[in-house]
Structure formats: C-alpha cells, structure tokens
N, C-alpha and C positions, 0 to 999 in steps of 0.2 A: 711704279705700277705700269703694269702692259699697257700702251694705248690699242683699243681696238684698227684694225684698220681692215680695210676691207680690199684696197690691191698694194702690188707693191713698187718701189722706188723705178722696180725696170719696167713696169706699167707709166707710171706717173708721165716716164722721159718721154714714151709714145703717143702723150695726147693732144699735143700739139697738130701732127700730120694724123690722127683718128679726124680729129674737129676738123681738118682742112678737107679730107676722104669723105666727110657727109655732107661737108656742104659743095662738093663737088658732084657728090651724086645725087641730092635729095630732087633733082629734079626727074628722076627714074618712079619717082613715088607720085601719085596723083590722089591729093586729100582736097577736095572741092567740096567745102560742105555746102556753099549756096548754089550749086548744082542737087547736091543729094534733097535740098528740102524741096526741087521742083518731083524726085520719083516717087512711085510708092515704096513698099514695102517689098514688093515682090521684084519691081523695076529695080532696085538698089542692088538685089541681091544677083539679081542676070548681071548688071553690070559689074560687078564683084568677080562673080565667077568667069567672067568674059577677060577681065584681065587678067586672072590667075592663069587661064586656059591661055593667053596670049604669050607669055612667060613660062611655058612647060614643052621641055624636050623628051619625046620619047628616047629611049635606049630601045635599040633592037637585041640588045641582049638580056631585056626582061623578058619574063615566062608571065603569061597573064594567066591565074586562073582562080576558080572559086575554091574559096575553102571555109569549111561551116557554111555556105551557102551565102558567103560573101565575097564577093571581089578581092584580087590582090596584087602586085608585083611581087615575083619573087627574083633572084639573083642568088648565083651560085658559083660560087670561087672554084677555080682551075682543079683543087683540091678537093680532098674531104676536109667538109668545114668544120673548124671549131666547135662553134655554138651559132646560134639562130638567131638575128637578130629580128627582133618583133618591131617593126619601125610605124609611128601614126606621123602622118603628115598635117601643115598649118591651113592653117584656111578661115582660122575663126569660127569653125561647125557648122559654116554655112555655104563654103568655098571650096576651091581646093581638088586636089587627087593625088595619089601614091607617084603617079609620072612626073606628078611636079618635082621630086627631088630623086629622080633616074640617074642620073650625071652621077650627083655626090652618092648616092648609094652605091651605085656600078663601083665608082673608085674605089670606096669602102671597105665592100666582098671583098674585093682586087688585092686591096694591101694587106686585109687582116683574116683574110682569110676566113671571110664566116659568111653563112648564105644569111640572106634579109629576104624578108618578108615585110611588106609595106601593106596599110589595110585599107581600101578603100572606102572605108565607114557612111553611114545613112547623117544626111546634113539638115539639118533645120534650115528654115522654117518650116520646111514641110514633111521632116521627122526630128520633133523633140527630143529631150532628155526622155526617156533612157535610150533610147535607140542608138544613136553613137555608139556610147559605152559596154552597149549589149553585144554589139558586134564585135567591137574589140574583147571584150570577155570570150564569145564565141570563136573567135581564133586563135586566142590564149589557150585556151580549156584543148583545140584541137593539135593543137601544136606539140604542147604538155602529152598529148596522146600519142602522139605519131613523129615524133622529131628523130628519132633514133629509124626507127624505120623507113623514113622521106628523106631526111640529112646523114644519117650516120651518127648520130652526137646527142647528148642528155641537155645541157647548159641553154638555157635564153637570157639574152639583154634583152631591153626595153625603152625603148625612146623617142623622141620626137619633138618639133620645132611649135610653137606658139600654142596652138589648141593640141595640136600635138604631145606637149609637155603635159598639158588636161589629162590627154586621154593616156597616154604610161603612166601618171599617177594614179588614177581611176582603175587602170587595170591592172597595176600592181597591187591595189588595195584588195582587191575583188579577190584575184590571185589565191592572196594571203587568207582572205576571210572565209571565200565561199567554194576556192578547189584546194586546198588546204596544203597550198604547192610550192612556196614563195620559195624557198629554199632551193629548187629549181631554175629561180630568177638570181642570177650574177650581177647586176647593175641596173641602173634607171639612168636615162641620161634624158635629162630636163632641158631643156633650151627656151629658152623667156617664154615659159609656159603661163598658163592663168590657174589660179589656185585658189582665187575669192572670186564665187559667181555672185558675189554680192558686193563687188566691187570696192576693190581695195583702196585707202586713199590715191595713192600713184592713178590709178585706171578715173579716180575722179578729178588729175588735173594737180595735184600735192604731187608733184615730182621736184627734186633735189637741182635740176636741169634744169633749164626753159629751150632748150636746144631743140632742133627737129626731133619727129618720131614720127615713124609710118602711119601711127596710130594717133585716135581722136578723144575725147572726152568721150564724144556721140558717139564714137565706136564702138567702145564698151556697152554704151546704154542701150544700143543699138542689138549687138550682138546676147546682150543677156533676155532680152525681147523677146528675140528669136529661139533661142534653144530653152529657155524655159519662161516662157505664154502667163499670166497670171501669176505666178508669186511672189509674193511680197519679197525684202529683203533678206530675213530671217531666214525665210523657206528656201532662198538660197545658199545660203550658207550651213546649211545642214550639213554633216561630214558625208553622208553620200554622195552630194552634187561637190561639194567644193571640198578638195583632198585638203587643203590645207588646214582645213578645221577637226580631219580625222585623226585620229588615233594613229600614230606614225609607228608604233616600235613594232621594229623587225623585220623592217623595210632592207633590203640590201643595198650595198652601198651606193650613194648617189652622187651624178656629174650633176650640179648646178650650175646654167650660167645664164645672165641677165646682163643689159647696159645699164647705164645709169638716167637715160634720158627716154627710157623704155617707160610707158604707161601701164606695162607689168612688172616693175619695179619690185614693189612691195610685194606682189604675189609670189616672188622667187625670194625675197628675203624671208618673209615669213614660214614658209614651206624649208628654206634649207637652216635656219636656225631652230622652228621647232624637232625637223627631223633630227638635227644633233643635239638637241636636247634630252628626244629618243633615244640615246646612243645608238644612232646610224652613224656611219660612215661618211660622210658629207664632205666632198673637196665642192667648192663656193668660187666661180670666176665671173666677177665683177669687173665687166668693162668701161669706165668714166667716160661718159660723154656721148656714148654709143646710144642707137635709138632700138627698136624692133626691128627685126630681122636683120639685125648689126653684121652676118656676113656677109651683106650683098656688098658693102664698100671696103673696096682692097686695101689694107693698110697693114702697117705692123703689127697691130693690137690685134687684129682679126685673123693672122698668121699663127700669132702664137697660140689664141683659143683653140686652133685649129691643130696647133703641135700638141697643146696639153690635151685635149679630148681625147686625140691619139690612143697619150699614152696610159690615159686615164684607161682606155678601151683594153689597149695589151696587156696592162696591169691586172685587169676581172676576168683574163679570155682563159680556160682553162690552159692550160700547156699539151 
C-alpha cells in the first residue's frame, strides 16, 4: 500500500539548511504581541501597514492606473503577452499593496512573457467583506472584456500570496458562477493563502511544527475581526466567504503551495485536496518546516518552489 507523502526524498535532504535559513532570518519578522495589547484596533492596523509600506519597492516600470474604478499595477513584457496574469497581493485584507510585490512581478512579465495586472483591493477594517472580493470580481469581469483588445491575448491566470491566495480563490469562484467565464481562467496559483475564515485548526495553534511563523494565533483572530465584524463562526465559513468550503469542481488547474510551520497549514491542505477530490487539477508543494511568507529566507527549498512555480506557469501559458 502507497504511503501518503506529502514532499519528496530531494525535499527531505533540504530541511536541514530551510531550518537553519529561518532561524537566520526570523528576526526580519517583528511578532510582539505585548506590544499589540498596549494599541487599539485601529492603532494596530497603521502599524501593520507601516511596515508593509516600509518593505515595498516601487518598479518604475509599473503602469499605475484604475480599472473598473479600482487601482492597479500593470507590467508588460517586451512582447505581445501570452495571457494576463490577474495577481492579488498579501496583506491580510487589512495591509498591503500591488507595489509590494513589483520586483517579483517586473521579473515575472520579464521571463514569461505575460502582462500582470496587480489589484489594489478595498482593506478592512474600514472596508469589510465584500468589498475586497468585489473589486477583485470588478477587474475580473473587465479584463474578461477587454484583454484582447488592452493585451492582445484571450487567456487569464490567477494568483496571489497569503490573503492574496483568498482572493484568486474568491474570484475564481465568482468567475465560474456569476460571469459564467472560468474556462477563460488557465490556472490559480495559491501561495499559503487562507481558505477557513473560521479558522482552521493550524490558524488556531494545531500546527504539525512549533517552529517560527510570521504569523500568530491572534493574527488570525485578529484579522477575521476585521474583515468580517459580527459573525459568528458558522457565518464564516459559509462557501461564499471561505472558498474552501465551496463547491470546487471546474476550477482550472491549481498551484498549491504552503510550509508546514505556516498557521495557514490546513487551509491550503484542505482547499487542495478537496479541489482534487473535485477532479481539479491540483499539483500540492508542501514545504517542511517553512513558516508564512516562506520566500523571504533564501535557501534551497525556496529555490526549487521557485523553479516548480515556473514551470507550473509555462506549463498553463497558452503557446
């Protein structure tokens, strides 16, 4: 009988220097929770966003402009591009901006030759559920209209890093159900996104690890606070808010990837084994040992995500 496994032999050999890489960098991270219980709510959140803003490189070769009446970065390969990549950036829904991942998308266009499109989404706590997801829908739905005529090209991927992963799910669902498009959509590329706003055991502390993570027990409790105000558990977990309780089949195919020391653990496991339950498509890279936002420490293991995402990407990019 198969033993399940979740990475492989030439994983394994690299965890060694992965474990040495975080504890080498974890002090890039600043988790002070008896700091956090002197702000308020609002105070927590300025500081939040102040160090995200502190850690964000513009590229002067983004195009800044509104579409659907939303902010965005766009990037555009030397070329006519492939296909369009629709990119949501991390932040937790409450942080964050498209600039913060300039760099790695500039390089992106660059090698694969596809224009991006980054969204710069409405963030709680002073715009809830739905508003995020609404925007992201709203530059889906314009994209889908106009890509051929802006880019040259029919095809969209879909992607993005921590809340980011959120919202490609969210708007691939939307996609699917309500501009009746999905077929359209080439790929979803997930990165330790969150997929139970009702907080999955991993996001309550049940993680497989005890190693660092960027991320907190309170983070979580924190951040589901914030983008959805008043409901209970249940009411989070509704398939609307939390993709992973949706209805999966038909979804195109999906890049999974999570660490194992990540407090969105189980939200990426749950999500890429019901989606292949779905009969999706679903390649699954599981990092051991690695925490939330597992590229910032340079190592072998974060190289090779980096080589498989690739080709995961070349693989769905039309020809």
């Amino acid at each position: 009988m198969a033993r399940l496994r979740l990475w492989s032999d030439e994983v394994e050999a690299m965890r060694p220097e992965a474990r040495a890489a975080v504890e080498a960098g974890k002090s890039m991270f600043a988790n002070d929770d008896v700091a956090r219980t002197d702000l308020s709510r609002d105070e927590f959140v300025a500081q939040q966003r102040a160090a995200l803003a502190s850690v964000t490189f513009e590229s002067e070769a983004a195009e800044a402009r509104d579409i659907a009446g939303v902010p965005c970065r766009v990037f555009r390969p030397a070329t006519d591009p492939r296909a369009v990549y629709l990119h949501f950036h991390g932040g937790a829904m409450i942080a964050g901006s498209p600039a913060l991942m300039d760099i790695p998308n500039q390089e992106l266009s660059r090698e694969l030759g596809i224009a991006i499109v980054s969204v710069d989404y409405r963030k709680a706590p002073e715009h809830p559920w739905p508003a995020g997801p609404d925007d992201g829908l709203a530059v889906a739905r314009w994209l889908l209209d106009n890509t051929q005529t802006e880019f040259g090209c029919e095809s969209l991927l879909i992607g993005g890093e921590s809340a980011g992963g959120y919202m490609t799910a969210i708007t691939a669902l939307r996609v699917r159900d309500e501009l009746h498009a999905i077929e359209r959509v080439k790929g979803l590329n997930l990165t330790y996104g969150v997929y139970d706003l009702g907080r999955s055991p991993s996001q309550r502390g049940m993680r497989p690890s005890d190693g660092f993570d960027v991320l907190t027990n309170d983070d979580t409790i924190f951040v589901s606070e914030c983008f959805l105000p008043g409901r209970s558990v249940e009411e989070r977990q509704a398939p609307e808010i939390s993709p992973g309780y949706a209805d999966l089949r038909g979804l195109p195919p999906c890049f999974v990837s999570v660490g194992t020391a990540d407090h969105l653990l189980d939200d990426s496991l749950l999500f890429a084994t019901r989606a292949a339950a779905a009969e999706v498509e679903v390649e699954l890279f599981v990092a051991p040992d690695l925490p939330h936002a597992f590229q910032a420490f340079d190592c072998g293991l974060t190289k090779l995500w980096g080589e498989r995402l690739n080709e995961w990407f070349r693989a769905h990019l039309p020809n």
